[in-house]
C-alpha positions in Angstrom: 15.9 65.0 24.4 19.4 64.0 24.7 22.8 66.4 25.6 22.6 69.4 27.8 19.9 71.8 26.5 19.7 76.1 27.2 16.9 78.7 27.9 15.8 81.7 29.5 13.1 82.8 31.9 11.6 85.8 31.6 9.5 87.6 34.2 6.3 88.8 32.7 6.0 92.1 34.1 3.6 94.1 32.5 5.8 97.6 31.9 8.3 95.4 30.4 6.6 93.6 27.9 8.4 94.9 24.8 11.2 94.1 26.2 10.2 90.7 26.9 9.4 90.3 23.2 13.1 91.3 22.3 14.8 88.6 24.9 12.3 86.2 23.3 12.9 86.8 19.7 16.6 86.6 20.4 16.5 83.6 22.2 14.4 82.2 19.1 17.3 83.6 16.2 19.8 82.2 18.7 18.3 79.0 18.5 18.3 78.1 22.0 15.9 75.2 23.5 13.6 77.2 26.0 12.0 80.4 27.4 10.2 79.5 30.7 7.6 82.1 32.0 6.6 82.8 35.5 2.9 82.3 36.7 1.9 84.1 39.8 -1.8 85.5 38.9 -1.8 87.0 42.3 0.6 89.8 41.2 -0.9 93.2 39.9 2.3 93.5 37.9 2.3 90.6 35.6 0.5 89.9 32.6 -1.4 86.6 32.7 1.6 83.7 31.8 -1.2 81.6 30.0 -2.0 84.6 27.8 1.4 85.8 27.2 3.0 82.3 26.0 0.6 81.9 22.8 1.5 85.6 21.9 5.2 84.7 22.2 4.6 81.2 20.9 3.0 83.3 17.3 6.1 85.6 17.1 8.6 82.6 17.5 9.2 79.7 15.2 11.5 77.1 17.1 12.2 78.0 20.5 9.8 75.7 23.2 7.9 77.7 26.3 7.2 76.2 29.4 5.5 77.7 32.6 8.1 78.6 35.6 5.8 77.3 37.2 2.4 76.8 36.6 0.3 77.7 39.7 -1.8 74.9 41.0 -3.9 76.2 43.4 -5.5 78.7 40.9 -5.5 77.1 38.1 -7.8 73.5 37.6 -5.6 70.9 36.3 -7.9 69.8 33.7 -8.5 73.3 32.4 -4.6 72.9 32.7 -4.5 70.0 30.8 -6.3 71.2 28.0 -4.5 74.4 27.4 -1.1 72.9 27.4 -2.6 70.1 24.8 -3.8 73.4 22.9 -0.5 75.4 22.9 1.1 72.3 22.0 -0.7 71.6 19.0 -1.2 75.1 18.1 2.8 75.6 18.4 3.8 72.0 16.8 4.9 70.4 19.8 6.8 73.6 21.4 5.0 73.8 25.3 5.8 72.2 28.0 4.3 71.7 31.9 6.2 73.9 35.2 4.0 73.1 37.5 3.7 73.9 41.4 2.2 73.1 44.7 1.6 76.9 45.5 4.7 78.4 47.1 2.5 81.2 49.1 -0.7 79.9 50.5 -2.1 83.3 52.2 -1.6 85.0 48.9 -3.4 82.3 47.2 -6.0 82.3 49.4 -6.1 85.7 49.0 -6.8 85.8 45.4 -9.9 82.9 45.8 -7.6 79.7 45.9 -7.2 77.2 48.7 -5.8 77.4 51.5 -3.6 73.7 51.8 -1.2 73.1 54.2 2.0 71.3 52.8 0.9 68.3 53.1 -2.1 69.0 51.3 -0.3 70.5 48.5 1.9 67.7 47.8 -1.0 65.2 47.9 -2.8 67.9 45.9 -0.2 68.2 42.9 -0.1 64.0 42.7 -3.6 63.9 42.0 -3.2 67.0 39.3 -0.4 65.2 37.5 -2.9 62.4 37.2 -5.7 64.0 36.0 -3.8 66.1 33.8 -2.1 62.5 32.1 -6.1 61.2 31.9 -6.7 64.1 29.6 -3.6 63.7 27.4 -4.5 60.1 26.7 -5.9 58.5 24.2 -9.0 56.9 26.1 -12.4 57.9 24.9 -13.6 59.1 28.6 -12.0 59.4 31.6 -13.3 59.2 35.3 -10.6 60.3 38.7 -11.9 60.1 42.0 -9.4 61.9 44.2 -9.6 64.1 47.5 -8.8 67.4 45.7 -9.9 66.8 42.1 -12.6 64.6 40.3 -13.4 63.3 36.5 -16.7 61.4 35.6 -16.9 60.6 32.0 -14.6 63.8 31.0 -13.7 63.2 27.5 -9.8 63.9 26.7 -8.8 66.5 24.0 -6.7 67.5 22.1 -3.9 64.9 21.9 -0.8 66.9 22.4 1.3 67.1 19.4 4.5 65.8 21.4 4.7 63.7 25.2 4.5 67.4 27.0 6.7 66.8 30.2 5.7 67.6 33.5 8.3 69.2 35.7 7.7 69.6 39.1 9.0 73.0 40.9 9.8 71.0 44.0 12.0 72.0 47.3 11.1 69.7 50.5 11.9 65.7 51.0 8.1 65.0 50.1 7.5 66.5 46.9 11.1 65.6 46.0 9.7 62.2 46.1 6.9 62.9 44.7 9.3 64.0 41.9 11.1 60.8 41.6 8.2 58.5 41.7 6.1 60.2 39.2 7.0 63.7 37.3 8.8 64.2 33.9 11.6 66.5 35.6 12.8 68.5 38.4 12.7 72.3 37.6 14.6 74.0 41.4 16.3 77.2 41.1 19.9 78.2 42.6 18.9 80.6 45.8 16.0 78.9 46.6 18.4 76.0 47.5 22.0 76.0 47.9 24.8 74.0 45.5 24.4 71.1 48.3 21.0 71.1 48.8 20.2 70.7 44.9 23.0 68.0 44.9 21.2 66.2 47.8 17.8 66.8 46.0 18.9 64.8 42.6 20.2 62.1 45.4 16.9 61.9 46.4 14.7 62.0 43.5 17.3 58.7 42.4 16.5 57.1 45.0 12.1 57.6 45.1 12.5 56.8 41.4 14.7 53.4 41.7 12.4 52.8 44.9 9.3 53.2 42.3 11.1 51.3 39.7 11.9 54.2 37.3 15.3 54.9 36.0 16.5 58.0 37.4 18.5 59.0 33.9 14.9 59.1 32.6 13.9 62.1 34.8 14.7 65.8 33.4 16.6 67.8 36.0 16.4 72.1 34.7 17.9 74.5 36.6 17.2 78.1 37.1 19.9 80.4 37.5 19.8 84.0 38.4 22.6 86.7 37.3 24.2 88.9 34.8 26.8 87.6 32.0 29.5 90.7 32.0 32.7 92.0 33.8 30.3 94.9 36.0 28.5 93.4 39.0 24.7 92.8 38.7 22.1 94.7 41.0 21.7 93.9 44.5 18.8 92.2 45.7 17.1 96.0 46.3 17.6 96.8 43.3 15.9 94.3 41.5 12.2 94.2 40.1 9.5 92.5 41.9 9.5 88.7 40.8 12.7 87.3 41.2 14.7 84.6 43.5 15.7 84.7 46.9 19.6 85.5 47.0 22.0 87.4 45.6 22.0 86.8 41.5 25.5 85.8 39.9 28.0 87.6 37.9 30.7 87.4 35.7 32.4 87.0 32.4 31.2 85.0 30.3 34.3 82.1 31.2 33.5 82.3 34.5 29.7 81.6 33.6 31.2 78.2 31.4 33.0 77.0 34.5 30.3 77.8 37.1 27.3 76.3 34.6 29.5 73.6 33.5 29.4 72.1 37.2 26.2 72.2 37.8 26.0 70.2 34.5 28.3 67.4 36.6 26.3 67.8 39.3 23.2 66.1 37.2 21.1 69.0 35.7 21.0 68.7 31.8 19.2 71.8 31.3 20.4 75.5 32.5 17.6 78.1 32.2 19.4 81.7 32.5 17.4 84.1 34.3 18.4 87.7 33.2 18.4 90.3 35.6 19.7 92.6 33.3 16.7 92.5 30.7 19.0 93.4 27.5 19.0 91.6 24.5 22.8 91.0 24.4 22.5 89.3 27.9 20.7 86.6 25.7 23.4 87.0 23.3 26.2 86.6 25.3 24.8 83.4 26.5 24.1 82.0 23.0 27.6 83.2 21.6 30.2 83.0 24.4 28.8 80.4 27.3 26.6 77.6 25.3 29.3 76.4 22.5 32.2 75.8 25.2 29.5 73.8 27.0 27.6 72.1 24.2 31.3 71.4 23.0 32.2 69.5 26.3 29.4 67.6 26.4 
């Protein structure tokens, strides 16, 4: 995929499901690139994000999903593996891989997962990503022998329709290496980490990549942003539903969201996921319309 590329994320919280369908059929007749789902099983609120892609994947026709971000922990990655594959070919090629260490490990644990320190986690999600490539290949059996996940003779299918990319949710030095020497992209979000942090983050993904002999331009750096598109202030951080960032979300008109989007553009990301906190239709709208030309136009 070349040029800068647009989407939403959706949280999939289970009173709001119609209204999920609407953003999502909007972005679709827009014709924007992406709608990202969140995966926290742990959550009595949510629907089930590997359930609720393939219906959203059925009522759509060119918009790609991808999971914001797949939980780890809970789900196996070759189970993983073979979903995506399936939603891929089932979709023509319109899925791809979020995937995560496991942000909250006493919740996790909670629910039946492991409970892995950091380090684990990281060493954890590099085995996944391996396992998860054995079964997108086009070998007749596959065999893994890791610490956290095995194979022996595990036969690989379906061949995804397109090269589904992995794209690592990834925050500290280790998994931001991690990133560099072996994932498909770097999916952060703005409040989780500040401007300079995210700027220092694609300094060091560069670096672990050129270090593993990768080019850095050949690593996908999406961004989630929080915040409302409009002259009226968005909620406060009280006032918003369960599942969303850490800090306060942006607002403003829709120039102002050109201008602020446009540098994080310079500072390296070619792909802006929009996270509405005002689930309306016309937020979607007003970021197809008034905010993606300008910036498609500049690029």
């Amino acid at each position: 995929m070349t040029g800068i590329h647009f989407g939403i994320s959706v949280v999939p919280a289970t009173e709001r499901l119609d209204r999920i369908r609407e953003l999502v059929r909007a972005a679709d007749e827009a014709a924007l690139d992406l709608v990202g789902i969140q995966d926290h099983p742990y959550q009595r609120h949510f629907l089930d994000t590997w359930s609720l892609i393939p219906m959203l994947l059925a009522e759509t026709s060119r918009v790609s999903f991808f999971t914001d971000v797949a939980n780890l922990p809970l789900r196996p990655p070759a189970v993983m593996a073979k979903a995506a594959a399936s939603l891929d070919v089932l979709s023509g090629g319109r899925f791809e891989l979020g995937l995560g260490a496991g942000g909250i490990p006493d919740v996790i644990a909670n629910f039946g997962g492991p409970r892995r320190t950091p380090g684990e986690a990281v060493e954890a999600l590099d085995e996944a990503i391996d396992v998860i490539r054995l079964l997108w290949s086009e070998e007749r059996s596959v065999s893994f022998d890791g610490t956290y996940y095995r194979l022996h003779d595990a036969r690989p299918g379906p061949r995804p329709a397109h090269p589904i990319g992995i794209w690592v949710g990834a925050f500290k030095p280790r998994m931001l290496r991690l990133v560099g020497r072996k994932a498909d992209g770097w999916l952060p979000s703005l409040g989780v980490l500040t401007r300079d942090e995210l700027r220092a983050g694609n300094q060091q993904i560069d670096a672990a990549a050129e270090k593993a002999g990768r080019d850095p331009g050949s690593i996908r750096r999406i961004i989630n942003v929080q915040g409302v598109i409009g002259e009226a202030p968005g909620p406060s951080r009280s006032e918003l539903p369960v599942g969303y960032l850490a800090g306060e979300p942006l607002a403003g008109p829709a120039d102002w969201w050109v201008e602020t989007l446009a540098g994080f553009v310079d500072d390296g990301f070619d792909t802006i996921v929009f996270w509405p906190v005002d689930m309306e239709p016309g937020q979607v709208e007003r970021l197809a319309g008034d905010v993606v030309p300008p910036l498609r136009r500049a690029d």
